[in-house]
N, C-alpha and C positions, 0 to 999 in steps of 0.2 A: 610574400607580401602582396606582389602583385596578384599573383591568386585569388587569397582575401578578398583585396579589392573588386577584381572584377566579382565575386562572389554577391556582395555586399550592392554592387551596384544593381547586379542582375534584380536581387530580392526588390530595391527601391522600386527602379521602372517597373514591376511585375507587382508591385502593391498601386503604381499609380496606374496601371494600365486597369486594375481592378478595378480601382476607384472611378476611373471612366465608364467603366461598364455596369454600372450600378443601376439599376431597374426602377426607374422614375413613373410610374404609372400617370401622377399630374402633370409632367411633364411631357412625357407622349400623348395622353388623350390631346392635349394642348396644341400640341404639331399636329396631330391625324385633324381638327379642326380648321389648323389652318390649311390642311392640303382639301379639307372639303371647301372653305370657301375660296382658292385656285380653283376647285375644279377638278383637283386630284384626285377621283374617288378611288381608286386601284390602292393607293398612297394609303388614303384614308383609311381603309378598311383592313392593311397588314397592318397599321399602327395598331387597331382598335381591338382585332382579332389579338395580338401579342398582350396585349392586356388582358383580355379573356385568359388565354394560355400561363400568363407568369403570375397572375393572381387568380388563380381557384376559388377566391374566395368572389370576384365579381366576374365568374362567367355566364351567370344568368342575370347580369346587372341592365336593368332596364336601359338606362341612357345608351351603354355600349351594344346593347341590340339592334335599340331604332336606330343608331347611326350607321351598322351595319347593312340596314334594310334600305336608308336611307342614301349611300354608296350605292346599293344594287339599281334604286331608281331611278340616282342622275346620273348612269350609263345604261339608261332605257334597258337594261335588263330587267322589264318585267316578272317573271316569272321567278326568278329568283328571289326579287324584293317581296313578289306576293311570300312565297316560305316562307322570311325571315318578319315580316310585319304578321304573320298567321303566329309565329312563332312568339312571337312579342305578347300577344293577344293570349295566345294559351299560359303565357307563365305568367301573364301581369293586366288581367283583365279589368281591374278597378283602377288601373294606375291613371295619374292624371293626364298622361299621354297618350292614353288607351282608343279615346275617340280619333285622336288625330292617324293612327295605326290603322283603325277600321278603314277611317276614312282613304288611307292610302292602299288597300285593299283593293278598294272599290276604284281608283285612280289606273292600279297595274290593270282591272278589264278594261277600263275606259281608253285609256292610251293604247291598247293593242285593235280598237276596232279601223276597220279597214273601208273600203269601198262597199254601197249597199249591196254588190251582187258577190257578198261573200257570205257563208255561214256567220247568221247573225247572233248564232250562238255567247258570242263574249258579251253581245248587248244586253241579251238578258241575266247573264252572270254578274255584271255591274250594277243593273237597277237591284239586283238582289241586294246584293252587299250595300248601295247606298241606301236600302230601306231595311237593313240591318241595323246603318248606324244610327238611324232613324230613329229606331224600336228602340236599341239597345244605351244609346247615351242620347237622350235626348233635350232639347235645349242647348245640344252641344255649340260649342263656338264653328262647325261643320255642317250646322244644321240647312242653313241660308245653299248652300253649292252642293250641298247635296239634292235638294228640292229641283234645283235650277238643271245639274248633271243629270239627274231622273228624266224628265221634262226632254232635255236633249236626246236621250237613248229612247224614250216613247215615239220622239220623233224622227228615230234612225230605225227601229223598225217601224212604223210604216211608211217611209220611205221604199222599205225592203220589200212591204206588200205591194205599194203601187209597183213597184218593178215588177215582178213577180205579176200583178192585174196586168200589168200592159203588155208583159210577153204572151199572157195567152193573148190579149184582144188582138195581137198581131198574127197569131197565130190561127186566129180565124175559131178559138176555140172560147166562145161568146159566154154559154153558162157560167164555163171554170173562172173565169175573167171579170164579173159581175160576183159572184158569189165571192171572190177571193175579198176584190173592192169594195164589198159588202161588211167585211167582215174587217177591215180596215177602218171603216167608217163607223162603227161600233164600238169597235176598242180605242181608236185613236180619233176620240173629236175633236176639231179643232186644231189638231196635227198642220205643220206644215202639208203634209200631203195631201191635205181634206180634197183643197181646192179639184186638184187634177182626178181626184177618187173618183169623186163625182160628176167631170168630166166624162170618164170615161167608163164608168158604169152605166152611165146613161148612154154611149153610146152600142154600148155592150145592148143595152134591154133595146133599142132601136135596134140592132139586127138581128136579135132574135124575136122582133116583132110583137115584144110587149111594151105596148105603146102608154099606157098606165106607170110603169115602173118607170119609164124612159123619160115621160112628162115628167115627174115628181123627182126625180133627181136633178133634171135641168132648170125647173124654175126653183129648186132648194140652192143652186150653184146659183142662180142669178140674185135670188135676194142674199146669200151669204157672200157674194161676190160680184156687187155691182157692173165692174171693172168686165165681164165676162156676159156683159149684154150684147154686145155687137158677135160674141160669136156665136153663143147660143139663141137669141131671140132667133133667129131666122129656121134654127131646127125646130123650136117649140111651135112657132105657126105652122110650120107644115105637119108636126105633130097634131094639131088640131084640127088642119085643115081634113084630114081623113074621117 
């Protein structure tokens, strides 16, 4: 009898301990939610992966991707999140989240750039992609910081140039120095950098004694930068005094 019993008993607790362990997909996406808005993205992302895995049927399921990719980005693992919002993008390119993916794309190069005296390489990888999302969803609810992000990376290289111009002019190497801040000045008008471009390509054509180029860049800095009279007017007359 006792036997029985414990028999009987074992099956009960071993149907309720079942019954605990029953696979709630609403339920968990639910929790992995609340561990992203803690902050718990690590949390977040085994809940959201486990539902990937116990249901096959949503392991390409849009939602559970971008949150995936979304976990990678608020623990600045870049790189990761670009795969998984790339990955978003290739299975679900018309979805109505689809911009917002690009747009976070474009975010993992932008949060990875560094000091201008580093390979400016990722700067240009982000203007790409946020004139992808440009092109590709356009009028997006993204459209407005995307323009604004661009604009920023225009003005992180050529920041990258005037660095780059003002190591040669220190370097005593005048043409490379002018031609580089030449070429700064072309591409990036009206750049933060403009100001000092043109500084110091003028004084770049002043040592190598072209006094023409040297003039026309300094009084171009003086009417575009009033502020920058008192340093240059006194180069420009003696520029003319010759």
């Amino acid at each position: 009898m006792k036997k029985l019993f414990s028999l009987l008993l074992f099956v009960v607790l071993a149907g309720c301990a079942e019954k605990q362990e029953v696979f709630d997909p609403t339920a968990l996406f639910k929790q992995a939610e609340e561990n992203m808005v803690k902050g718990s993205y690590e949390k977040a992302r085994k809940d959201y992966q486990e539902i990937q895995e116990k249901a096959p049927d949503r392991s390409y399921d849009p939602a559970l991707m971008l949150r995936i990719a979304d976990t990678y980005f608020g623990e600045e693992k870049y790189d990761e999140a670009r795969v998984e919002y790339q990955a978003f993008l290739n299975y679900h390119p018309v979805n109505k989240d689809a911009a917002y993916a690009q747009f976070q794309v474009a975010m993992c190069s932008y949060n990875q750039l560094t000091t201008i005296d580093r390979d400016p390489e990722p700067v240009h990888t982000a203007i790409k992609e946020f004139e992808t999302l440009r092109s590709r969803y356009p009028k997006s609810a993204y459209e407005e910081q995307a323009v604004r992000y661009t604009a920023l990376c225009k003005d992180r290289l050529a920041e990258y140039e005037l660095y780059v111009g003002r190591f040669y002019h220190k370097k005593g190497s005048y043409a490379a120095a002018a031609a580089r801040l030449e070429q700064l000045l072309r591409d990036y008008p009206g750049s933060t950098a403009e100001k000092d471009a043109l500084y110091y390509a003028g004084l770049s054509y002043q040592e190598l004694g072209r006094r023409d180029d040297a003039l026309r860049e300094f009084e171009l800095l003086v009417k575009k930068y009033p502020s920058m009279q008192d340093v240059v007017g006194p180069l420009i007359s003696a520029l003319k005094s010759k």
